[in-house]
N, C-alpha and C positions, 0 to 999 in steps of 0.2 A: 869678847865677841861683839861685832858691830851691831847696833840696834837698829832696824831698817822702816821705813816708812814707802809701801806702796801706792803711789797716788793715783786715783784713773778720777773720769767724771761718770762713772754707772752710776745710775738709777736703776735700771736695767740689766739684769748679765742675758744675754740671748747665743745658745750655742751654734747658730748660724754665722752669727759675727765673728771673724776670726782674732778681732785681736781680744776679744774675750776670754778664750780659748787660749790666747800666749798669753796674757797676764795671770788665769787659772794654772798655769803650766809654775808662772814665777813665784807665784805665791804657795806649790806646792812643793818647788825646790828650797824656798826658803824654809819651810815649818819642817822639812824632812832634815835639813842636816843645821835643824838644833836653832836659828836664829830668831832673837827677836821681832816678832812682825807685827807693824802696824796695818790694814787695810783701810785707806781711806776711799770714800765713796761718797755721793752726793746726798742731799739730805730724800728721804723718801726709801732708799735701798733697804732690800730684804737679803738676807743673809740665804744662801743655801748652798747645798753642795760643800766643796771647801771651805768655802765661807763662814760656814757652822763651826770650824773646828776650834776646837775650847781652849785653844795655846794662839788662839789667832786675838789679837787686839781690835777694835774696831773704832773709826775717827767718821766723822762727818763734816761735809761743808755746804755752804747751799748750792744749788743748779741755777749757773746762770752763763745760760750760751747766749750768742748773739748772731745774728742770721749771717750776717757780713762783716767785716771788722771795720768796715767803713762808720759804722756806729759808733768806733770808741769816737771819731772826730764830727760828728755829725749830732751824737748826743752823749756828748762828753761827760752833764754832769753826772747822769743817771748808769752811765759805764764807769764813771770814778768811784761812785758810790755801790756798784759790783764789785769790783776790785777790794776796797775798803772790806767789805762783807766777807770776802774769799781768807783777806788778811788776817784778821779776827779770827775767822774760826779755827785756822791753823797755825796762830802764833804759839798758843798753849802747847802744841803737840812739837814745837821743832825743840827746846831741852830735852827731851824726851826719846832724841833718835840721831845717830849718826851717817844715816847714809838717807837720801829720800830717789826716790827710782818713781820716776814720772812716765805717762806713757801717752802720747802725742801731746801734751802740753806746752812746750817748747815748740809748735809746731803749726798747729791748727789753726786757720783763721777765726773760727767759730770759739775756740778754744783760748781767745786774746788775754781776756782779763785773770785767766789763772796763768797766764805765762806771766803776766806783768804782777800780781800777786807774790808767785815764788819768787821772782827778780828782788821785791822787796823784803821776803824775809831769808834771801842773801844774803842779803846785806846786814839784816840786822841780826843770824845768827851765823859767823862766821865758820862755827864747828863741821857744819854739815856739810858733809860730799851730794852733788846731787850728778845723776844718771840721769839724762832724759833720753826714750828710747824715740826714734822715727820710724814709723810704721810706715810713711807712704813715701814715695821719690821728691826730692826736696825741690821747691820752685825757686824761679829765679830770683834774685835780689832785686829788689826796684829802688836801692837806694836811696831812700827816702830817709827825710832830715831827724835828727837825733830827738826834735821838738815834737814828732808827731808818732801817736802810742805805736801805730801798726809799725814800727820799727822794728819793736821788742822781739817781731816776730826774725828778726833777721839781723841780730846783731848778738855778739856773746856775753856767755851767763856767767857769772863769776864760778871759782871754785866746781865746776861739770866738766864731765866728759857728756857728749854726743853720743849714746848708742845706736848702730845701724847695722842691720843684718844681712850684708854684702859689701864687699871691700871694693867692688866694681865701682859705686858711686860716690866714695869718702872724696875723691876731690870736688864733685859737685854741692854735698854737704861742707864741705870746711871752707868751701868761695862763700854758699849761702846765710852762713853764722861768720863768714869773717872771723875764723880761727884757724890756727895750723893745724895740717891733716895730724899731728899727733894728738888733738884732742877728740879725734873722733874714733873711737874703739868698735869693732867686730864683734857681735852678737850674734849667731844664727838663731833662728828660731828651734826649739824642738817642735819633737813627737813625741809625745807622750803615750805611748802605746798602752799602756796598761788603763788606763782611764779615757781613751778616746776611742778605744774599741774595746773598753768593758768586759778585760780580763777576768777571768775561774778567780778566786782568791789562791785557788791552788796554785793556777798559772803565776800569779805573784809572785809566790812565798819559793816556787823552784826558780824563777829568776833571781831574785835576790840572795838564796842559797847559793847558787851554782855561778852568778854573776854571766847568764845565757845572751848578755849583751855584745859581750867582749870577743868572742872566739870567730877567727877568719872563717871556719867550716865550722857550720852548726847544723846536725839532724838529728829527727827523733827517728825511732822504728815501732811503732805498736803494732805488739803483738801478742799471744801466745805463745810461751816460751815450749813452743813442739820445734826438732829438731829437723824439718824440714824448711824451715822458716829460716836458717840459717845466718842468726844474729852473731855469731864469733867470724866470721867474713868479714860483717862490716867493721867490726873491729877492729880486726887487722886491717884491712885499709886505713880506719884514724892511724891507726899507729904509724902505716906508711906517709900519712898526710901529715903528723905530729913530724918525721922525720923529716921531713920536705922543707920544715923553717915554719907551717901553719900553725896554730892556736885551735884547739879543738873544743868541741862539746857534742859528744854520744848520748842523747838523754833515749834509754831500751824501756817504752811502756811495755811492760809484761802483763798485762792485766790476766787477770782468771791462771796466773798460773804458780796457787801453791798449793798443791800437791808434789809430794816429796819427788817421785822424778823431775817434775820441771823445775825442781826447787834446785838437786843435785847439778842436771844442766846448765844453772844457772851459775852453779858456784864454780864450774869444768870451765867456764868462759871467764869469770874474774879472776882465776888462778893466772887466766893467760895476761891477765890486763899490766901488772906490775912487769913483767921479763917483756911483755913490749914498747915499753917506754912509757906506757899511759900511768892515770893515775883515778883515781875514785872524783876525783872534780870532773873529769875528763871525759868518764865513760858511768852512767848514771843508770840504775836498776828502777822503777820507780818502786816495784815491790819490798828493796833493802834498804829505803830509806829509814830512819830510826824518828830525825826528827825535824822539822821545819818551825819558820818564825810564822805566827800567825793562826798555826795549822794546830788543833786538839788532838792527843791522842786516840781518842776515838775515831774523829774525820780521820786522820792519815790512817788508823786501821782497816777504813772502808778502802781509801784511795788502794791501798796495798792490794785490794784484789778489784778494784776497777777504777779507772782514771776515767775519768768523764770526758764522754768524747769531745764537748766542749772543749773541755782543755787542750787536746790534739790540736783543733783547727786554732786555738789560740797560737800552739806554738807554731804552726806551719807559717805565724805571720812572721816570726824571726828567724826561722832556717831556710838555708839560703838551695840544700840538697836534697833529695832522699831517694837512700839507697834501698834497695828491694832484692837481694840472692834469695829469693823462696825459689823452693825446686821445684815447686807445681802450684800453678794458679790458674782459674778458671775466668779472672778477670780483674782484680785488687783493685778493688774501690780505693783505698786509702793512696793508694800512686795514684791514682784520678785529682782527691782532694788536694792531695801533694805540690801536683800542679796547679792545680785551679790558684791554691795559694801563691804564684809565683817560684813554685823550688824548679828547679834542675833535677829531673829523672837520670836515675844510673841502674838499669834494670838487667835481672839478668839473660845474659844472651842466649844460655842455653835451654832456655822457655822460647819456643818458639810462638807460643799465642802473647810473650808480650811485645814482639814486634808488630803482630797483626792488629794488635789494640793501641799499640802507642805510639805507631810508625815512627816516623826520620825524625821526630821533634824530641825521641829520647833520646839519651846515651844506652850504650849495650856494656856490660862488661862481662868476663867468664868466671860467673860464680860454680858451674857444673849444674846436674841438674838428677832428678830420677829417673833420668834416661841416659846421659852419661856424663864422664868426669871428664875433662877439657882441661883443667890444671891439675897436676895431681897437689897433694899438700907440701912435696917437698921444694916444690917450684913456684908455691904460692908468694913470697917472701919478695922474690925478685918480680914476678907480674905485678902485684902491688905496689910495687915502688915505681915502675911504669904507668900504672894505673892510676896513681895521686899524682901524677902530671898530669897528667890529663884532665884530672876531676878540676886542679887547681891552675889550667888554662884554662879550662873553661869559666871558670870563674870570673877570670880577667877578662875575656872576651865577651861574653855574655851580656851587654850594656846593664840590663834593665836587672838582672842581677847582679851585679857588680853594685849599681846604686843602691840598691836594697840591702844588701851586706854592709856599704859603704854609713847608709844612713844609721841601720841599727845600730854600730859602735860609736859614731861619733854626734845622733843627735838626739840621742836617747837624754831625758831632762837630767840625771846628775854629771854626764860627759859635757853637755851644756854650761854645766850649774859649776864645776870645777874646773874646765877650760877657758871658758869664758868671762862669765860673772863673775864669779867669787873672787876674783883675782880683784879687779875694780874696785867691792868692797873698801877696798885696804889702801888703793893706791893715792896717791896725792894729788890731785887735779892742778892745773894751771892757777895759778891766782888772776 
């Protein structure tokens, strides 16, 4: 496995600044799937957050920006003898790592003498892959003759790829370094959802179980497992959505319901889960979970009788639906948060106060009601299969849901870390 060396010039981590926030992101994809990591940072830094973690290696160099780059040529020797400082401190560390991931180094004017620094232990340590990422829109070339430093800012690195997080601007990048667009590689940025909005550790440990990233149609239902709530509906609709070509995930908060009738209700609806195509990944009890990474036997006994609503509105940030068949409601806050969250309302139609509460910005479907049945159960089979067309155009049309579906699977940090990066690792750069 490659040994990795992340470069940045913090002194400072500030969670305003975003590329602090993409480099926290890189550094947590790296320590999560197993890689050796070095953190280099400027002299003065304090460790916190990720930072702290005790599988993370830590390198130092000094802080030495310079206002203009016009400086390296105006005071040449005292910028030669930066550079010289930079070299030093990280000669020791390049035996020591096979890939180095820089991030606006290659780039920054203010940032000159560690560009021209790694230039030189290029050269002098030929093993190393290096990745320099570009955080901002790349400026024009001026040209300028081979004999003067601010070149480095615009001329190619030996043995690098260019990382850039839009493929709109790789011809502008690969004019500006004077290299072919194949050495300029696609990185998007993640989200790191689970640490940038300060997931339940519960919320965790069921993503990671149930892999809640992945699935085209993802809802929760919390409830009360009472039988007017009418969780085996939405069932069968996954099942009709599972049949439609979709990827599912059913996560049913049951909180407060184990007492042995809701317990037997419970089990009357996962008898149905297998003969309809689904599967226990698919269709999720939070009461009949056994066991989670992370999660004590004791916490999961509490969770088992209540999910902390915390964790609800956690998950409302990754489902993209929710469906509501209760046969009588006097108002459903939770279809409120639902939305608030961004999901797609599919409420039932034959509740007449939830059109009066939700008007034309829900969907309506005929789950039946306490006042009457509108599908019977033998024709439920076929409405449903009508029904997951519809849920699953809406999807597609729906822009701002569609990107939010879109984002969750593809820019969540290991879809990131395995799509994009980790590929680079390995691969052989131009000489």
């Amino acid at each position: 496995m490659r040994r990795i060396a992340v470069l940045t010039t913090f002194v400072h981590v500030r969670a305003a600044y975003s590329l602090c926030n993409v480099v926290e992101a890189h550094v947590r994809m790296l320590l999560r799937n197993g890689y050796e990591t070095t953190f280099v940072a400027c002299d003065g830094f304090r460790p916190e957050g990720v930072y702290c973690n005790r599988s993370l290696r830590h390198w130092r160099m000094p802080a030495y920006l310079i206002d203009t780059d016009s400086e390296a040529v105006d005071r040449s020797t005292d910028y030669q003898a930066g550079v010289e400082r930079i070299v030093a401190a990280l000669r020791p560390l390049m035996p020591r790592i096979d890939v180095a991931i820089t991030h606006d180094l290659a780039y920054l004017p203010n940032y000159l003498a560690y560009n021209q620094a790694c230039r030189q232990l290029a050269s002098e340590f030929p093993h190393v892959t290096w990745l320099h990422f570009l955080h901002s829109a790349p400026w024009p070339n001026p040209g300028l003759p081979e004999s003067d430093p601010r070149s480095a800012r615009f001329k190619p690195f030996d043995r690098s790829f260019l990382l850039y997080p839009n493929p709109q601007d790789i011809p502008r990048v690969s004019a500006q370094y004077a290299v072919d667009k194949s050495a300029v590689k696609v990185v998007p940025h993640p989200i790191d959802w689970e640490n940038t909005f300060d997931f339940h550790p519960l919320t965790r440990a069921l993503i990671q179980q149930f892999d809640l990233y992945a699935p085209d149609v993802f809802a929760i239902y919390p409830i009360r497992m009472d039988r007017g709530k009418q969780p085996e509906k939405v069932v069968r609709l996954f099942a009709a959505l599972k049949a439609a070509g979709a990827s599912v995930r059913l996560v049913i908060i049951n909180s407060h319901s184990n007492r042995q009738h809701f317990i037997d209700y419970r089990d009357d609806i996962i008898s149905e889960v297998e003969p309809l195509g689904l599967t226990s990944r698919e269709v999720i009890f939070t009461n009949q979970i056994e066991t989670l990474p992370g999660v004590s036997p004791r916490l999961l006994d509490s969770y088992r009788f209540e999910v902390p609503h915390r964790v609800v509105l956690d998950l409302f940030r990754l489902t993209n639906i929710y469906v509501h068949p209760s046969t009588a409601e006097s108002y459903s806050l939770v279809s409120q948060e639902a939305a608030a969250s961004g999901n797609l309302l599919f409420l039932n139609e034959d509740v007449p106060a939830m059109r009066t509460i939700y008007g034309n910005a829900a969907r309506y479907l005929k789950f039946s009601s306490s006042r009457s049945s509108t599908v019977s159960r033998a024709d439920e089979a076929e409405y449903y299969t009508g029904a997951a067309q519809d849920v699953l155009g809406s999807l597609r049309t729906e822009a701002t849901v569609y990107q939010r579906t879109r984002l969750r699977q593809t820019r969540h940090p290991q879809a990131v870390f395995h799509d994009w990066l980790e590929p680079l690792l390995y691969m052989l750069p131009p000489s």
